[in-house]
C-alpha positions as protocol buffer text, in pm:
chain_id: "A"
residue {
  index: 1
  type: UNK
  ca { x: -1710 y: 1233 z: 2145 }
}
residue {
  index: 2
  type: UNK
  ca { x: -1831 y: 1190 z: 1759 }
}
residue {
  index: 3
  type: UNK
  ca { x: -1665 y: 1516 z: 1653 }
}
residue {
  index: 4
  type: UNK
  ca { x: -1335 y: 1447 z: 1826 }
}
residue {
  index: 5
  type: UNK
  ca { x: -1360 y: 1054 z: 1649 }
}
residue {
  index: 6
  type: UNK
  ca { x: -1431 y: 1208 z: 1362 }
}
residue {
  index: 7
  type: UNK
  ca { x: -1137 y: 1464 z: 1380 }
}
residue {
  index: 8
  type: UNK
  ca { x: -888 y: 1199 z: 1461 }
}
residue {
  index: 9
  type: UNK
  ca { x: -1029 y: 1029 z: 1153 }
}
residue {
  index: 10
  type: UNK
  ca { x: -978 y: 1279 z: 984 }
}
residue {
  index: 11
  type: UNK
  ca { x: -617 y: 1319 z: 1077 }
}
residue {
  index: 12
  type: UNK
  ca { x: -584 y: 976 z: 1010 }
}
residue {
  index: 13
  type: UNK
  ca { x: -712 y: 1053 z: 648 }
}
residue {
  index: 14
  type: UNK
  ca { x: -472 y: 1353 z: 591 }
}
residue {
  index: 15
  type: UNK
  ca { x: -192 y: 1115 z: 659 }
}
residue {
  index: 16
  type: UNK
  ca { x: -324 y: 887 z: 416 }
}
residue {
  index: 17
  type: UNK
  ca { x: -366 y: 1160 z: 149 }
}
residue {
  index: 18
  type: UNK
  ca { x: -26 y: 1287 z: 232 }
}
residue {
  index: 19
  type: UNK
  ca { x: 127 y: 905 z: 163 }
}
residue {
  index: 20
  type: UNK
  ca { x: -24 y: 960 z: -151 }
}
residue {
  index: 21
  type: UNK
  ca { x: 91 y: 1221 z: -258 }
}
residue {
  index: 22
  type: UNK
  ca { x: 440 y: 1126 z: -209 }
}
residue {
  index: 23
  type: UNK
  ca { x: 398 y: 805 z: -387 }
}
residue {
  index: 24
  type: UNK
  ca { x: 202 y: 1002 z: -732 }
}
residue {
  index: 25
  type: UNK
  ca { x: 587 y: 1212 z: -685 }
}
residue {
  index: 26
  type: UNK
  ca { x: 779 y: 941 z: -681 }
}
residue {
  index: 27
  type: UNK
  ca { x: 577 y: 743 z: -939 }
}
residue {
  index: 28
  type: UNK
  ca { x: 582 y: 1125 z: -1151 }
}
residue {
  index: 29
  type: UNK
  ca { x: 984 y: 1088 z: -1126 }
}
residue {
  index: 30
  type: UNK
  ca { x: 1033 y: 733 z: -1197 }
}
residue {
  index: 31
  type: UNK
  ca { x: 840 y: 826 z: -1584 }
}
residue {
  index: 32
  type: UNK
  ca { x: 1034 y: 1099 z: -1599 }
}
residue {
  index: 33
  type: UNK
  ca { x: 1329 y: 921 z: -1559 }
}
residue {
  index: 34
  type: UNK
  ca { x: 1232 y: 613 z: -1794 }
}
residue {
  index: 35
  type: UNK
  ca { x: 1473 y: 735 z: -2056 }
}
residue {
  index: 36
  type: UNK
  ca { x: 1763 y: 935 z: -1885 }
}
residue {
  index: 37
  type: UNK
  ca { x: 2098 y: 854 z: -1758 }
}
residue {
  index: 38
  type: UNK
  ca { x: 1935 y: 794 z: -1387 }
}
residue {
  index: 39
  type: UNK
  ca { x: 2321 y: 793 z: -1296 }
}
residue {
  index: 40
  type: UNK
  ca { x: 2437 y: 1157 z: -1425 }
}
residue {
  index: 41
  type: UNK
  ca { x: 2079 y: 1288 z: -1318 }
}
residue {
  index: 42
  type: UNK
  ca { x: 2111 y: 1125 z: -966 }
}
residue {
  index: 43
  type: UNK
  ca { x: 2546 y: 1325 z: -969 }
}
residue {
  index: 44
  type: UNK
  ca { x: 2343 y: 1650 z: -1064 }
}
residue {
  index: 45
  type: UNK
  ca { x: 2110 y: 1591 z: -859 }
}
residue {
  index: 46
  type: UNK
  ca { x: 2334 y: 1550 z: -553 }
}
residue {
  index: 47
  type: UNK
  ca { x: 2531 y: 1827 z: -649 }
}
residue {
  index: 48
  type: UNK
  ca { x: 2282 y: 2075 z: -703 }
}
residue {
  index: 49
  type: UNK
  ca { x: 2138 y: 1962 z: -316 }
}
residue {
  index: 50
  type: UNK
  ca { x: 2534 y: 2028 z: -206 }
}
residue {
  index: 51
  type: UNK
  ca { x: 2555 y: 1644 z: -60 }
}
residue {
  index: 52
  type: UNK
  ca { x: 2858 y: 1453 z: -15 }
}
residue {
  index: 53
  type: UNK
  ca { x: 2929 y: 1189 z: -307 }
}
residue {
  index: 54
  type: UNK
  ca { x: 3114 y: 1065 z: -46 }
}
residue {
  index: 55
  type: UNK
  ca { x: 2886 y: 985 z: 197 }
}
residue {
  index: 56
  type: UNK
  ca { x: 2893 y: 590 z: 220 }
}
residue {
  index: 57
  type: UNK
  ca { x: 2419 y: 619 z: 159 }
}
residue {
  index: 58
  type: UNK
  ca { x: 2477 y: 882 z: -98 }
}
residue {
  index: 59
  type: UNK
  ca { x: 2759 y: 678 z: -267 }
}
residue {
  index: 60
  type: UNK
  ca { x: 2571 y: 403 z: -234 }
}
residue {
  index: 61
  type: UNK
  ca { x: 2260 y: 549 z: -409 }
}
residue {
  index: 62
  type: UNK
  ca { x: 2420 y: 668 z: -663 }
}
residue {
  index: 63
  type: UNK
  ca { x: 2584 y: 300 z: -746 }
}
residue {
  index: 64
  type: UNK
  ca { x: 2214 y: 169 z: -698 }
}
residue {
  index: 65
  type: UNK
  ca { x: 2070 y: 450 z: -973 }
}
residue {
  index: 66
  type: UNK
  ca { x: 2362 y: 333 z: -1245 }
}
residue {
  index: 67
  type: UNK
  ca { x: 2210 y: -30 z: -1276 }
}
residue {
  index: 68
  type: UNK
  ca { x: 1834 y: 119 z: -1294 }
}
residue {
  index: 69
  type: UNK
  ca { x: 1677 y: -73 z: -1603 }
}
residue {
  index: 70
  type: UNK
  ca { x: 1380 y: 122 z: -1763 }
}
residue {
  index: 71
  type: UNK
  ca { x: 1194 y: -155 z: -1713 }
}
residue {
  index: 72
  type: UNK
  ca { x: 1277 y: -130 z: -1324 }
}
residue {
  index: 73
  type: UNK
  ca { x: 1211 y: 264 z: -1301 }
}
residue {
  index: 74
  type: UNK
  ca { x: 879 y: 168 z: -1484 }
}
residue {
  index: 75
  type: UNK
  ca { x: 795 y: -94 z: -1268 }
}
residue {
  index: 76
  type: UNK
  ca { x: 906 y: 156 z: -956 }
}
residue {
  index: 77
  type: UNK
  ca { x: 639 y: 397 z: -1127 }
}
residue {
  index: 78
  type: UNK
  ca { x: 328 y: 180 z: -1157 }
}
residue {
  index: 79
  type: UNK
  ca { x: 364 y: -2 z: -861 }
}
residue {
  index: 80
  type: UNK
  ca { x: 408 y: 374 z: -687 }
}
residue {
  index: 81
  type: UNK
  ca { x: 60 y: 448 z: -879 }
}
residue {
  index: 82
  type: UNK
  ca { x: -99 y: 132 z: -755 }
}
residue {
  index: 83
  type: UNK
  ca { x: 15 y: 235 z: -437 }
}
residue {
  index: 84
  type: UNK
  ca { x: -145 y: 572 z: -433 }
}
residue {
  index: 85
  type: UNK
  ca { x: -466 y: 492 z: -566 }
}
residue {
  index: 86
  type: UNK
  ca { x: -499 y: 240 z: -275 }
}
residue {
  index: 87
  type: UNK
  ca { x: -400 y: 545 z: -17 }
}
residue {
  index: 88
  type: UNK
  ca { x: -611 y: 789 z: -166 }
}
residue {
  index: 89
  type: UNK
  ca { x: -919 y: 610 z: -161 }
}
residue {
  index: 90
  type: UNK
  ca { x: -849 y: 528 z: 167 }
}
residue {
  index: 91
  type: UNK
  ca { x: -794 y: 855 z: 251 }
}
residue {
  index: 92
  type: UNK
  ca { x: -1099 y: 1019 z: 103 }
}
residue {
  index: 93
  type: UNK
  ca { x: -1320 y: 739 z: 223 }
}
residue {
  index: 94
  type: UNK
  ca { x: -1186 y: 812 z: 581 }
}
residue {
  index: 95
  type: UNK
  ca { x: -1265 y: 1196 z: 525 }
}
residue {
  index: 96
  type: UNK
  ca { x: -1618 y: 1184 z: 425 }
}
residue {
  index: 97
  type: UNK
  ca { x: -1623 y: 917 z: 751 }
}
residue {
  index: 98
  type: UNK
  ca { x: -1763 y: 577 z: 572 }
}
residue {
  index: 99
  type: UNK
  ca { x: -1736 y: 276 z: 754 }
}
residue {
  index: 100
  type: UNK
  ca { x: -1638 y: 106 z: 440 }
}
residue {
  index: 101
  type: UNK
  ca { x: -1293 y: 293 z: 478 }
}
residue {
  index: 102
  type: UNK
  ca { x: -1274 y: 205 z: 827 }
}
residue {
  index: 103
  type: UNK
  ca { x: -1238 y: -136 z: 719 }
}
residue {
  index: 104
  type: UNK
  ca { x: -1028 y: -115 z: 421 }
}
residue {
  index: 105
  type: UNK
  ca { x: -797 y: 122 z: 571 }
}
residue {
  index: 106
  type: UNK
  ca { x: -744 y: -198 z: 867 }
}
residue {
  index: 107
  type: UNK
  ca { x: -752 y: -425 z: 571 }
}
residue {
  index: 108
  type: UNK
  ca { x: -479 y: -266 z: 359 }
}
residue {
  index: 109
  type: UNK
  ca { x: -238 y: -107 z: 643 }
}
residue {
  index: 110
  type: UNK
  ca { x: -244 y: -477 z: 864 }
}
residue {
  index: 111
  type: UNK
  ca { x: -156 y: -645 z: 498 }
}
residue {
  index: 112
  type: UNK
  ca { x: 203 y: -396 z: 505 }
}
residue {
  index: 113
  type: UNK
  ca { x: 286 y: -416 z: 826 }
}
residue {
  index: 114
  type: UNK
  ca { x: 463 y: -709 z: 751 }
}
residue {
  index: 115
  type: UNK
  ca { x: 651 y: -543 z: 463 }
}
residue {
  index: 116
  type: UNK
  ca { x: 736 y: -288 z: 672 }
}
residue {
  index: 117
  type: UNK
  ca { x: 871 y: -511 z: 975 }
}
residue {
  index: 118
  type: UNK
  ca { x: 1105 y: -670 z: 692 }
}
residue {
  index: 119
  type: UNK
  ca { x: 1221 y: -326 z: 517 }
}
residue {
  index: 120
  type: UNK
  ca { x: 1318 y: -230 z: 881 }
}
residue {
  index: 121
  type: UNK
  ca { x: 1490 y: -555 z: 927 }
}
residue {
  index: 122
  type: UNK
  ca { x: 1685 y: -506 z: 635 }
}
residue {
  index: 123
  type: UNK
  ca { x: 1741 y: -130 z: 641 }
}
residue {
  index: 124
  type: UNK
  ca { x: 1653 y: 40 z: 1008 }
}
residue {
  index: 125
  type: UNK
  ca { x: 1544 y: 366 z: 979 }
}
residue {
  index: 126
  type: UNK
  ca { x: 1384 y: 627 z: 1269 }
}
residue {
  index: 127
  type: UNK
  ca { x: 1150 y: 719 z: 948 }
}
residue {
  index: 128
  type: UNK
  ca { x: 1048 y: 367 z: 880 }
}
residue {
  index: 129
  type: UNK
  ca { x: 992 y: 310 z: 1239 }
}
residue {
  index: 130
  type: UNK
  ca { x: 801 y: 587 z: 1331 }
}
residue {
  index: 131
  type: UNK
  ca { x: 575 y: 475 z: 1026 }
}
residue {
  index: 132
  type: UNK
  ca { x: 531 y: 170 z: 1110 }
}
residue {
  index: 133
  type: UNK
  ca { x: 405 y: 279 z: 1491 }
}
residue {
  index: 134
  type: UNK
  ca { x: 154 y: 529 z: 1307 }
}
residue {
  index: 135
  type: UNK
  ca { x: 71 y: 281 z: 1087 }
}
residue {
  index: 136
  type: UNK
  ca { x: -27 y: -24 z: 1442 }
}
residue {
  index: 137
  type: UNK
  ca { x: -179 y: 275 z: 1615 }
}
residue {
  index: 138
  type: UNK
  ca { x: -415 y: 380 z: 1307 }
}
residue {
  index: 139
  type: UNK
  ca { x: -509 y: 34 z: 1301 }
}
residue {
  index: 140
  type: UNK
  ca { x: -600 y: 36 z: 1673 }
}
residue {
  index: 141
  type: UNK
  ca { x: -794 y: 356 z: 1696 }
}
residue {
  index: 142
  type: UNK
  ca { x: -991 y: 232 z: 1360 }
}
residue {
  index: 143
  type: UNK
  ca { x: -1007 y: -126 z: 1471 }
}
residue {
  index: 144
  type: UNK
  ca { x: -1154 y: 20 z: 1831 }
}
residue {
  index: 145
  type: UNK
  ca { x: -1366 y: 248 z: 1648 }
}
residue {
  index: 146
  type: UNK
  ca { x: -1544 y: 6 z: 1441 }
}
residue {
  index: 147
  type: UNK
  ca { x: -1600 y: -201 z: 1755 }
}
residue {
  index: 148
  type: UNK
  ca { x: -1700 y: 33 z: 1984 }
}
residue {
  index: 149
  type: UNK
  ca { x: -1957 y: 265 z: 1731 }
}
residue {
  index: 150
  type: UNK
  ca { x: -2152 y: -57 z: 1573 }
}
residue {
  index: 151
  type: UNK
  ca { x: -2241 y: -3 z: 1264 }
}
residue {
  index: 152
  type: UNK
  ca { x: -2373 y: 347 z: 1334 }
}
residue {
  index: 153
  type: UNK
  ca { x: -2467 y: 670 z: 1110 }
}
residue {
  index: 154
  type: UNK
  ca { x: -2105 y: 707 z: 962 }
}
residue {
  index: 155
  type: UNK
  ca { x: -2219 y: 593 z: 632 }
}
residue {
  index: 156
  type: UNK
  ca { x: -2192 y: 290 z: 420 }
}
């Protein structure tokens, strides 16, 4: 039973580490973007991928990326970082199995479910959905885990 728990937290960690490494990318492109034309790079960008312009999300992102401030691609950047670091030492403290990481990981993924409830409200996605459900079922499993195992040899 431990090793299975343990490989389901450790699943639960890669999934941590992998948000993570998405938000360092994003927060990598937002600073590389601070003093561009986030407009022509976002056109190139499209056509390079061979997307529609046309495309009414497309279109739309590429309206959204010609009123980007540096000071808002900055922000996006930090806050990305700030983001991260909170994901990867969950993730790494879920790896080397510390109870500690149990509890921050139920800590910090209850405290944005909310935020994700209201980004899905405003823009539905199956991506943001199936998110959030990881996101409620980590929490269960971790939340079950902590009750069931006491405060057992899992580390401190």
């Amino acid at each position: 039973m431990k090793s299975a728990g343990n490989r389901l937290l450790r699943l639960i960690a890669l999934f941590k580490l992998f948000k993570a490494a998405l938000l360092i990318a994003v927060g990598l492109g937002a600073l590389h973007l601070i003093h561009k034309d986030v407009a022509s790079v976002m056109e190139h960008l499209v056509a390079m991928l061979g997307l529609d312009p046309g495309n009414r999300y497309i279109g739309r992102a590429l309206q959204k990326s010609g009123t980007l401030t540096p000071q808002k691609i900055r922000s996006l950047g930090i806050v990305s970082f700030i983001y991260a670091g909170l994901f990867l030492t969950e993730g790494i403290g879920l790896w080397m199995v510390k109870r500690w990481a149990e509890w921050f990981s139920v800590i910090i993924t209850t405290s944005l479910v909310p935020l994700e409830v209201y980004e899905i409200y405003r823009h539905p996605s199956v991506i943001k959905s199936l998110v959030l459900v990881i996101n409620i079922a980590v929490v269960g499993y971790l939340l079950f885990r902590i009750r069931h195992e006491g405060t057992g040899a899992t580390g401190s």
